[in-house]
C-alpha positions as CSV (number, residue, x, y, z in Angstrom):
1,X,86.4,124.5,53.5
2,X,86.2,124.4,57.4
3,X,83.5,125.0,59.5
4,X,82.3,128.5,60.7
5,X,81.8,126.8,63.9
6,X,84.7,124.8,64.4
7,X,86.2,127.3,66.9
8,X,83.0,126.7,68.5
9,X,83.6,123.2,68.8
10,X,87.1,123.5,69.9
11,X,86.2,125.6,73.0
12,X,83.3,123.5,73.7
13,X,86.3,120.3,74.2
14,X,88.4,123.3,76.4
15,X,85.4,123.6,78.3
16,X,84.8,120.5,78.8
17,X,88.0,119.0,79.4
18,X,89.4,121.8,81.8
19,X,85.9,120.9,84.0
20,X,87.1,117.3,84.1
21,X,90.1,118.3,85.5
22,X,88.7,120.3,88.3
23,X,86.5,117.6,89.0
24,X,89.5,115.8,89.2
25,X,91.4,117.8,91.8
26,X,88.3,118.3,93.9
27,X,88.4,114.5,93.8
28,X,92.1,114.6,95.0
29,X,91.5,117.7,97.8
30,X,88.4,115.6,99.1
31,X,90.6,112.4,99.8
32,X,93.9,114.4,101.0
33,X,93.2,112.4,104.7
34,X,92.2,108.9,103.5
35,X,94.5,106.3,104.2
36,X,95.9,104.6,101.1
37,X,95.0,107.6,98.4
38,X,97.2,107.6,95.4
39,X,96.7,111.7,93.3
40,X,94.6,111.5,90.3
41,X,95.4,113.7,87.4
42,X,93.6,114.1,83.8
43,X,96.2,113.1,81.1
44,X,94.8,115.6,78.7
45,X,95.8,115.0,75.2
46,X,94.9,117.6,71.8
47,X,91.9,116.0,69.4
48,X,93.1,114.9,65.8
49,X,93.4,118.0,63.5
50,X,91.9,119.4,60.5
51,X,91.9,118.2,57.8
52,X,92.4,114.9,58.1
53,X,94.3,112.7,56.1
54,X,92.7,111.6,53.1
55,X,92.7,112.1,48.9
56,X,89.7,114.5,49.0
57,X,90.3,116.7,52.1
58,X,90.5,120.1,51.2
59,X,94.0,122.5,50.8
60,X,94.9,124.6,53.9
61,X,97.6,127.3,55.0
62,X,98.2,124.7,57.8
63,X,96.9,121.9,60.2
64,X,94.9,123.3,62.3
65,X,94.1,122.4,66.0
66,X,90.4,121.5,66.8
67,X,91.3,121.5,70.6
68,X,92.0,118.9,73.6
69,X,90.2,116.1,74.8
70,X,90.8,114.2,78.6
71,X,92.7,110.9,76.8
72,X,92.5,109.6,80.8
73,X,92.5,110.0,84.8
74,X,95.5,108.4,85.8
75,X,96.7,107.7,89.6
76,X,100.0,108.9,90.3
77,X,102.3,105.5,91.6
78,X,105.3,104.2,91.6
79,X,105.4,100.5,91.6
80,X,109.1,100.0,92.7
81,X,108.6,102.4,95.7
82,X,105.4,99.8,96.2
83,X,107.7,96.7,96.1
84,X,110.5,98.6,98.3
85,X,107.4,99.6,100.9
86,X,106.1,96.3,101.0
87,X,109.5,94.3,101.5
88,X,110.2,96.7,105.0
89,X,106.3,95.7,105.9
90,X,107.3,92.0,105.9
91,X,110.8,92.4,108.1
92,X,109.0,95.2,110.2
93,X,106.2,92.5,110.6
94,X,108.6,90.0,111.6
95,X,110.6,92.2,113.8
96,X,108.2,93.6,115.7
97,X,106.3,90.5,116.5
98,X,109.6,89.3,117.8
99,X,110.2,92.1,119.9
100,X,106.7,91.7,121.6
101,X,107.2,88.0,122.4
102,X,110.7,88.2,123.5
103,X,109.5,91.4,125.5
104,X,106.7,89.5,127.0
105,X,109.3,86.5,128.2
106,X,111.4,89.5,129.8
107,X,108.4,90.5,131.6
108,X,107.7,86.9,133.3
109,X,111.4,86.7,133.9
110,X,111.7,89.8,135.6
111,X,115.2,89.6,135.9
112,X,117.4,91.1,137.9
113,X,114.7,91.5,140.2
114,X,114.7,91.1,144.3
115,X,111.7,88.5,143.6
116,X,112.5,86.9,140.6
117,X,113.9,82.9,140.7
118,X,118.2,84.1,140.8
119,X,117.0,85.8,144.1
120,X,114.5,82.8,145.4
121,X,118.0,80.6,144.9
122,X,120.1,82.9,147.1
123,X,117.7,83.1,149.7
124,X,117.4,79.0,149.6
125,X,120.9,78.6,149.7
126,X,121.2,81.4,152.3
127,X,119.1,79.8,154.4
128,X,121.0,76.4,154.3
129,X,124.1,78.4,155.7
130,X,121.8,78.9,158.7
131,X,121.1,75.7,158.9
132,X,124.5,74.8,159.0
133,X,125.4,77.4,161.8
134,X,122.6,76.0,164.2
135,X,121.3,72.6,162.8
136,X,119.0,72.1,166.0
137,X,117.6,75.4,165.7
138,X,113.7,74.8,164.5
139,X,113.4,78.1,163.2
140,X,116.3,78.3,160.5
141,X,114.7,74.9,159.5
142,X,110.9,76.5,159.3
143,X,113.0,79.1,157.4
144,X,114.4,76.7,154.7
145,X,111.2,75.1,154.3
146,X,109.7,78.4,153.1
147,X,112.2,79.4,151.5
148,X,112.3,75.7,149.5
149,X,108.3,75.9,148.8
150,X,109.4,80.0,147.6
151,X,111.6,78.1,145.3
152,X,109.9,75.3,144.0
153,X,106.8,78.1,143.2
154,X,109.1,80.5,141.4
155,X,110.0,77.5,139.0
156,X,106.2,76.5,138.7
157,X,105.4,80.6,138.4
158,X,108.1,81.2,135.3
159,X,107.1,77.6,133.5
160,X,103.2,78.5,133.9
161,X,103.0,82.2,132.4
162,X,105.9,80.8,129.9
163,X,102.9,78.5,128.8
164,X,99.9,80.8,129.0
165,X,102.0,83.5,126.1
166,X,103.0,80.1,124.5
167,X,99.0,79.9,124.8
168,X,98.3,83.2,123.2
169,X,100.9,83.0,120.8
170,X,99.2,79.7,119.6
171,X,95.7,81.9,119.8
172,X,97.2,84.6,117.3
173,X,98.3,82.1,114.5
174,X,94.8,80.9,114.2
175,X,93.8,84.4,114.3
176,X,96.3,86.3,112.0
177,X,95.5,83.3,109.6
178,X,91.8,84.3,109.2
179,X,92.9,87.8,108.8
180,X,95.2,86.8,105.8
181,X,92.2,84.5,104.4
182,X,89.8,87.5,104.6
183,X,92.5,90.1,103.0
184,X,93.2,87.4,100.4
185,X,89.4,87.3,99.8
186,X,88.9,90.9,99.5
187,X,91.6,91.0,97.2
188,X,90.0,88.6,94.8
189,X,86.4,90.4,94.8
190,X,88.3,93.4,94.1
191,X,90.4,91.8,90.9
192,X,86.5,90.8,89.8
193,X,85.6,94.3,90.1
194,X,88.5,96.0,87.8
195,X,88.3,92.8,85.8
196,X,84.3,94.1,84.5
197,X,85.3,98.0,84.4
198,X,89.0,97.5,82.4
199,X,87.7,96.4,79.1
200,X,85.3,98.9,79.4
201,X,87.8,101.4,78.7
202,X,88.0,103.0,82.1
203,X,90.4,103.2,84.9
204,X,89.1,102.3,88.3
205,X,91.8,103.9,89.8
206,X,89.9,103.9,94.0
207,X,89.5,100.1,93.5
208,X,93.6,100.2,92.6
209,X,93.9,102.3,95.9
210,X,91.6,99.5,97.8
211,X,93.9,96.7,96.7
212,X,96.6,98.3,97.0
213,X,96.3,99.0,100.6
214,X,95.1,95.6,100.9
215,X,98.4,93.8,99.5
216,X,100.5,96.0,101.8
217,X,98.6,95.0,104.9
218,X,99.3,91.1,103.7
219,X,103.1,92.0,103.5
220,X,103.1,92.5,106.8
221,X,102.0,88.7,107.5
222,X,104.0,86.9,104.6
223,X,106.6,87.1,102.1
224,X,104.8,87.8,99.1
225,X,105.4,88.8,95.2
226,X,102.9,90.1,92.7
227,X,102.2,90.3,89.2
228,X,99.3,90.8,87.0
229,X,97.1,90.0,84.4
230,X,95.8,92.4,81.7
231,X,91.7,92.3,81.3
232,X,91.2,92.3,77.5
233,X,88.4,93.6,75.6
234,X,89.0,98.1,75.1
235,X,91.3,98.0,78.1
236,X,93.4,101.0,77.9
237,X,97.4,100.3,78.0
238,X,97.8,102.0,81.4
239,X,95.0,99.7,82.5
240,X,96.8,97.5,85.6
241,X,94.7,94.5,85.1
242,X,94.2,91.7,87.8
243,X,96.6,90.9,90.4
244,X,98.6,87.7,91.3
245,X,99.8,87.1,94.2
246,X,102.0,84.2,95.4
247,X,104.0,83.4,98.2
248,X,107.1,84.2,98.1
249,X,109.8,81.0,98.9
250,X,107.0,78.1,97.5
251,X,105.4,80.1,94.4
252,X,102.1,79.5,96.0
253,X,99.2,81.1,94.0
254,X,97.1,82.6,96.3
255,X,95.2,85.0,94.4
256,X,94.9,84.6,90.5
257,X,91.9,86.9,89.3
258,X,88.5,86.1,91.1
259,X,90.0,82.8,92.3
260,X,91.6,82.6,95.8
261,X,93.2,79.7,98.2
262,X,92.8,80.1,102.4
263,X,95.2,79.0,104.7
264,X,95.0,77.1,107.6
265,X,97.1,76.8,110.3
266,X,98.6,73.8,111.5
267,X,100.5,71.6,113.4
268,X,101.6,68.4,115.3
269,X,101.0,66.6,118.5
270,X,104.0,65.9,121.0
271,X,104.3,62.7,122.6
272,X,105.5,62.2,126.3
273,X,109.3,62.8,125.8
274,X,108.5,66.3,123.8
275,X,109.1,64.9,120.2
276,X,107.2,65.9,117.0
277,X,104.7,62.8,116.6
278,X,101.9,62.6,114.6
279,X,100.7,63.7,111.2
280,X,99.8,67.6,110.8
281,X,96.3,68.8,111.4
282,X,94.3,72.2,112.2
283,X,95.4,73.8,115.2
284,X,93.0,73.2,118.2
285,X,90.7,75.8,120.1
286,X,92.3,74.4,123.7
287,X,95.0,76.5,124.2
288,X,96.7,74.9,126.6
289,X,97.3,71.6,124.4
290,X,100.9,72.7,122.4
291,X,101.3,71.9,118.6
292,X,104.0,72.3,117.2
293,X,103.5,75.0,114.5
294,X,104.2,72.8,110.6
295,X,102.8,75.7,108.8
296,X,99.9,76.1,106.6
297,X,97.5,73.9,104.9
298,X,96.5,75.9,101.7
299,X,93.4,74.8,99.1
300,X,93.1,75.2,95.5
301,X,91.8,78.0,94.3
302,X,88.6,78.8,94.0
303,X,85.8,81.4,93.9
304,X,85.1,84.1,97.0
305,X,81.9,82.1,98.3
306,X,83.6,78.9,97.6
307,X,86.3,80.2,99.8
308,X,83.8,80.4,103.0
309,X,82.6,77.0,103.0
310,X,86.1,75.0,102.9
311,X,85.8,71.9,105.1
312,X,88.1,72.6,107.3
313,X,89.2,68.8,107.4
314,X,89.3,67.7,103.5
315,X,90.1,71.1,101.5
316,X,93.6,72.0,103.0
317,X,95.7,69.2,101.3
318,X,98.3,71.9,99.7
319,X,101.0,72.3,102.4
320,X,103.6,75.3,103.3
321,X,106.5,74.4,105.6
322,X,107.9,76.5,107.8
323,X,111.3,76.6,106.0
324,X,109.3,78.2,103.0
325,X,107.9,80.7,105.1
326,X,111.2,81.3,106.5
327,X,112.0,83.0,103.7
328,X,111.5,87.3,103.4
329,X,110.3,86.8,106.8
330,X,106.6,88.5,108.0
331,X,104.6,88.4,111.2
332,X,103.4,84.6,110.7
333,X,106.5,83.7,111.0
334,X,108.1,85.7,113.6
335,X,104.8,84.3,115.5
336,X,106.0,80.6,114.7
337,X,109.7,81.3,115.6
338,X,108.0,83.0,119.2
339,X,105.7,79.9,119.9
340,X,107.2,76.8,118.5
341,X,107.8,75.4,115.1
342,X,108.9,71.9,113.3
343,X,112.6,72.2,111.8
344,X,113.4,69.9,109.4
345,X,115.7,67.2,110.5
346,X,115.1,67.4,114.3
347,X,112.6,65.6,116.4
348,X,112.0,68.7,119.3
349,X,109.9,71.9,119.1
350,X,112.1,74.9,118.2
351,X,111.4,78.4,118.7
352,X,111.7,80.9,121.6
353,X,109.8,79.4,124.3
354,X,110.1,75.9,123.6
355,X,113.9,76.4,124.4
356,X,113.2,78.4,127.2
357,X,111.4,75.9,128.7
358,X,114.0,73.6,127.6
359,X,116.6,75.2,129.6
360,X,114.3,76.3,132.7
361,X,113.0,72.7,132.3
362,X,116.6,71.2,132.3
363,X,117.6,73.4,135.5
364,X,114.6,72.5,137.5
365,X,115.8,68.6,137.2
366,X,119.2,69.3,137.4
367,X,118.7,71.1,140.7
368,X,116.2,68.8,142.1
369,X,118.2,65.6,141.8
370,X,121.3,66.9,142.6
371,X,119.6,68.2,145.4
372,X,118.0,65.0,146.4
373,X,120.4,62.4,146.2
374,X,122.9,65.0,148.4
375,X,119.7,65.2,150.4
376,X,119.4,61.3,150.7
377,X,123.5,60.8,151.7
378,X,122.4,63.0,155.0
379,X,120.4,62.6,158.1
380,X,117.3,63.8,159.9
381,X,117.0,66.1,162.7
382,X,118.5,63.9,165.9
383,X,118.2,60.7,164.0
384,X,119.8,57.9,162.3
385,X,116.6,57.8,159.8
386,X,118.6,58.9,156.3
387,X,117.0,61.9,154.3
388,X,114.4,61.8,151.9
389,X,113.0,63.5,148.4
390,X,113.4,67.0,149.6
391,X,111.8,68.0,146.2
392,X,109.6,66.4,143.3
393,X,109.1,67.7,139.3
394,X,105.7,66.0,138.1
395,X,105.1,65.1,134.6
396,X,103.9,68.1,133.7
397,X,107.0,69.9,135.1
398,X,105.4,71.4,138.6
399,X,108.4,71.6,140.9
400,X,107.1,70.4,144.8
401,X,108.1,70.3,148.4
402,X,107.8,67.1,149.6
403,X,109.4,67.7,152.8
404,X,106.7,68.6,155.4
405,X,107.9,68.6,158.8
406,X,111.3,70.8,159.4
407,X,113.1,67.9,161.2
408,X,113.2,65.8,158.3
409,X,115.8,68.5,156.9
410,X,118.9,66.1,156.7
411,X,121.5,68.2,157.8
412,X,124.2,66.2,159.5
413,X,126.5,64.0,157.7
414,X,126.1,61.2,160.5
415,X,123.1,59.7,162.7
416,X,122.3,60.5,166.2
417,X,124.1,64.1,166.0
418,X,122.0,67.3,166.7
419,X,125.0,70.0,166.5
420,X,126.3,68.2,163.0
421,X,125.5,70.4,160.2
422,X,128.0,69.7,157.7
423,X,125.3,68.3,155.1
424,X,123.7,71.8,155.5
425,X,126.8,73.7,153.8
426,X,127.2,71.0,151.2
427,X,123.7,71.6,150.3
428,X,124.2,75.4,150.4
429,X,127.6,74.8,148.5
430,X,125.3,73.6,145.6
431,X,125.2,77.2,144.9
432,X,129.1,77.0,143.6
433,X,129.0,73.8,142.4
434,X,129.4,72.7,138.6
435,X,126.5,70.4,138.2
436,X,127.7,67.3,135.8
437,X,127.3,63.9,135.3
438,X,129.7,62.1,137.1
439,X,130.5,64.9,139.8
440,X,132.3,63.9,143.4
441,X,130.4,65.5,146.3
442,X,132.8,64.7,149.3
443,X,130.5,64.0,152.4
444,X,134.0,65.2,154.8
445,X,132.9,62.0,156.7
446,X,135.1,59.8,154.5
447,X,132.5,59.3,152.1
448,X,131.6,60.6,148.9
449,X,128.4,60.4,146.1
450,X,128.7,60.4,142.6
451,X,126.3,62.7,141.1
452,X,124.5,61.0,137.9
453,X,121.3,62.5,135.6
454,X,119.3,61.3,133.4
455,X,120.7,62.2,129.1
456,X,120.9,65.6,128.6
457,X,119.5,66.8,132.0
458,X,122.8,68.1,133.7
459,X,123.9,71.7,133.4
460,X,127.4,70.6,131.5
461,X,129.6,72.1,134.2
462,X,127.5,74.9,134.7
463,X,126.1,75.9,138.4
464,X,122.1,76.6,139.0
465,X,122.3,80.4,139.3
466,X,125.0,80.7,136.3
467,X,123.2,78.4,134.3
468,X,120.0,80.6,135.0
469,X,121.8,84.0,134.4
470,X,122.9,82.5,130.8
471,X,119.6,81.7,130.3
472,X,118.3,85.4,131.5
473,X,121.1,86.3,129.4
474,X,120.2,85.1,126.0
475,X,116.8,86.3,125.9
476,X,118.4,89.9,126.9
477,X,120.7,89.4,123.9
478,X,117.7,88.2,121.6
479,X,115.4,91.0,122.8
480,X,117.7,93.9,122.3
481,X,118.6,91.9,118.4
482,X,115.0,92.0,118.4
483,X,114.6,95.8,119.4
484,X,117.3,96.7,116.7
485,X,116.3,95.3,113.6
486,X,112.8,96.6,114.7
487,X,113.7,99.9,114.9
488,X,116.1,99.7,111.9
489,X,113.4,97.9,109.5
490,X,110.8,100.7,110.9
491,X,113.2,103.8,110.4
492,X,113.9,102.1,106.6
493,X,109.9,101.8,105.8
494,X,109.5,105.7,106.9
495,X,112.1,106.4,104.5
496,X,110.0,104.5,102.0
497,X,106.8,105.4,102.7
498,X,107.5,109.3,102.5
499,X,109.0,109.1,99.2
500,X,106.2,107.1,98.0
501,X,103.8,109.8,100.1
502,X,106.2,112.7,97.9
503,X,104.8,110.5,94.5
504,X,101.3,109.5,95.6
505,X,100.1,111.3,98.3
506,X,98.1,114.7,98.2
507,X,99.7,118.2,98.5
508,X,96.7,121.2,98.9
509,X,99.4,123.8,97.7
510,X,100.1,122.0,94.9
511,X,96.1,120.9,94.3
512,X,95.0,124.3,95.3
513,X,97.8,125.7,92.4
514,X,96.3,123.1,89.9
515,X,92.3,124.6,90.7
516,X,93.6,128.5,90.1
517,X,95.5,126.7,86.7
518,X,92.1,124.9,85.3
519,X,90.3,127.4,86.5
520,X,91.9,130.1,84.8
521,X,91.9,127.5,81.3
522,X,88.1,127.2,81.6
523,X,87.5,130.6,81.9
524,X,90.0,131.5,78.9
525,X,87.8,128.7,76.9
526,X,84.5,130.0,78.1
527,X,85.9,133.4,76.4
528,X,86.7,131.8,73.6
529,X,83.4,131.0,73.0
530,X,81.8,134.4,73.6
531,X,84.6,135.9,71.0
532,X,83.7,132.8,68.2
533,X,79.7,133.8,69.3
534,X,80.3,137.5,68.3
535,X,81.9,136.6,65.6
536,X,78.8,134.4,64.1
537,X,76.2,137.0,65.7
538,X,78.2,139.2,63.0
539,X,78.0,137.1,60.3
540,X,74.6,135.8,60.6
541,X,73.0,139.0,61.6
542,X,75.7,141.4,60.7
543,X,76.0,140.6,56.7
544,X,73.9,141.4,53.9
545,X,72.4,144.5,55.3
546,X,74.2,146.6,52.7
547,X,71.9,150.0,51.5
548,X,69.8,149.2,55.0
């Protein structure tokens, strides 16, 4: 026979279970503005029914219902939409740090500009014309002088602030790599967390949202994949367990449970002649000393605290090449690309601004001796003294006037003649002239020079100002590639992220529709309870009063 009270009891579990999910939705409306909130919602599920199964239970018109019980609080999240978000973050991450680099090249360029290195050419060769015109005259000289030292300090200008971003770009891989570390870190402490509340039974569903959030901030850094690790003991089958998290390209664990590796970023010294030399080490603190980027020492794994004290010299043995980063892209990499990274199989920095400094590198010599030894063929102001260095590239690639006094400008073809300024045009003439190895200068005295340059430092038939505008020409090309994907990779993550925002995120019509719903069920249970209450009142107080 069932209980008298059992309707009792069944409203009691309404009650109950209809207050859990207001709780719930309270929860959810409370955190409809925090960054990273997934919906929770109570998976509400009916209580086994009466009788139960069994040779003694007792013969009913039916199974009967003894009500509904909260079976769980489940966030509402779709893990492919999380995988789709996360891929975007890495190319986004890449993209954009591209953009910004290549944007900050542009910048120190400045080109076409009236003050930018094509126009200091112009105005050099301009000024040679004048020469030419009145060789005697000591202010066209003074002019060209200026002009010169103008030129020389545009070179020195572009190659310096080329080296002071190179500088910062070096800066933000040591920085962006602690940031990883420390993300990787929290990430772990987290998994140790969920790993003591799973078997419990429970599902910490905010400390999902926390590592969540967490793992999509490190795809923007790194190519990354995930997988995870159930917790054991009364975890429930929902449960989501520990993560794993490996980099994608070398399988590098870098989270596994409550164990994490750090990174370090590294690189290699370059000798004299700008090849790779050395074995890789930490990057330095002096900015202004260029590593080539290798990519990253990693450690073994081990616990949280552990993971602050690495020696920065004997725990990094693991390494990551740059070709396994290349892979899914990510701002480390875009950052390495920007600032200068070992390829393997070549001996020179590549990247960005290594081969802008190349090229701007390779047209400063180029310039300078072809200017020289045309230079040296001529003669002085009124003299039979022949020319000198008119310019000189230290070993550090500063670009100087050594010229001081304007009659030293050799601008006649022969000695002794003032009005002569047929070395003038042919210097001024350097503007339209393919600079290569082996290239005939006619002197128009009878003579000729044979221009020769040092491997791989003439311009291959190009002239100074075309070779320069090619140069200007590629970064324009690689900055609007750069502004493109960008904008395409960001424009593909919105996509993403609002349908994952339509599945996770919080709507108050639809919360504020769920609270009138509960509501409305708690009430109808609390009813139900003061309709099963009469009904006792009238049996315990009600019966047996027959004749009374």
């Amino acid at each position: 026979m069932r209980s008298t009270f059992m309707g009792l009891e069944t409203s009691k579990r309404g009650l109950y279970t209809q207050q859990s999910a207001l709780y719930t939705t309270g929860h959810n409306i409370s955190n409809a503005n925090t960054i990273g909130y997934s919906r929770q919602r109570v998976n509400m599920q009916p209580t086994l029914g009466y009788p139960g199964a069994g040779l003694n239970a007792p013969k009913t018109a039916g199974h009967i219902g003894t009500g509904v019980e909260a079976g769980s609080v489940e966030r509402i999240r779709d893990q492919f939409l999380d995988r789709q978000f996360r891929q975007e973050a890495t190319k986004l991450g890449y993209w954009g740090a591209k953009t910004e680099s290549i944007s900050q090249m542009e910048d120190i360029m400045a080109e076409p500009s009236e003050y930018g290195l094509n126009q200091a050419f112009n105005d050099f060769y301009k000024s040679f014309q004048d020469i030419s015109t009145n060789p005697e005259n000591s202010s066209a000289r003074k002019v060209a002088l200026e002009n010169a030292k103008h030129l020389a300090d545009s070179f020195n200008y572009i190659n310096s602030q080329l080296k002071e971003v190179q500088g910062n770009l070096k800066n933000e891989l040591k920085v962006e790599t602690d940031a990883i570390n420390s993300i990787l870190r929290q990430i772990a402490e987290i998994n140790e967390q969920i790993q003591k509340v799973e078997p419990n039974g429970y599902l910490p569903n905010d400390l999902y949202d926390a590592r969540d959030n967490l793992i999509d901030q490190l795809s923007e850094y790194v190519p990354i994949e995930t997988s995870y690790n159930k917790s054991g003991g009364n975890a429930l089958g929902i449960a989501e367990g520990s993560v794993v998290i490996k980099l994608k390209g070398s399988g590098t664990t870098l989270v596994d449970g409550n164990k994490v590796a750090q990174l370090q970023a590294q690189g290699k010294s370059i000798d004299k002649d700008g090849n790779i030399t050395g074995a890789a080490g930490a990057l330095t603190d002096d900015l202004t000393e260029f590593q080539v980027f290798t990519g990253f020492g990693v450690s073994n794994l081990v616990s949280v605290q552990d993971a602050k004290n690495l020696d920065p010299t004997n725990d990094f043995k693991g390494q990551i090449s740059v070709d396994n980063l290349a892979i899914g892209g990510g701002k480390m990499i875009s950052l390495a690309h920007s600032y200068g990274y070992e390829k393997t199989g070549t001996t020179l920095p590549q990247g960005d601004y290594p081969n802008s400094m190349q090229e701007l590198s390779k047209l400063a010599n180029a310039f300078v001796s072809a200017f020289n030894q045309i230079h040296n063929a001529g003669y002085q102001l009124n003299s039979a003294t022949k020319g000198t260095d008119f310019f000189k590239i230290d070993a550090d690639g500063k670009v100087t006037v050594e010229i001081t006094d304007p009659a030293q400008i050799a601008a006649s073809t022969e000695p002794n003649e003032e009005g002569n300024g047929k070395l003038a045009i042919i210097l001024s003439n350097l503007k339209t002239t393919a600079l290569s190895d082996g290239k005939v200068i006619d002197l128009g005295n009878g003579s000729s020079i044979i221009l020769t340059f040092k491997a791989g430092e003439d311009l291959e038939g190009a002239t100074t100002q075309s070779f320069y505008q090619g140069l200007v020409g590629k970064i324009g090309v690689n900055g609007s590639e750069a502004d493109k994907m960008a904008y395409n990779a960001a424009t593909i993550q919105l996509t993403v992220s609002n349908k994952r925002a339509s599945v996770s995120s919080v709507s108050l019509d639809e919360e504020m529709t769920n609270m009138i719903m509960f509501q409305q069920s708690y009430n109808a249970s609390a009813r139900m309870i003061t309709v099963v209450d009469e009904t006792l009142d009238k049996i315990i107080n009600g019966m047996g009063r027959v004749g009374i």
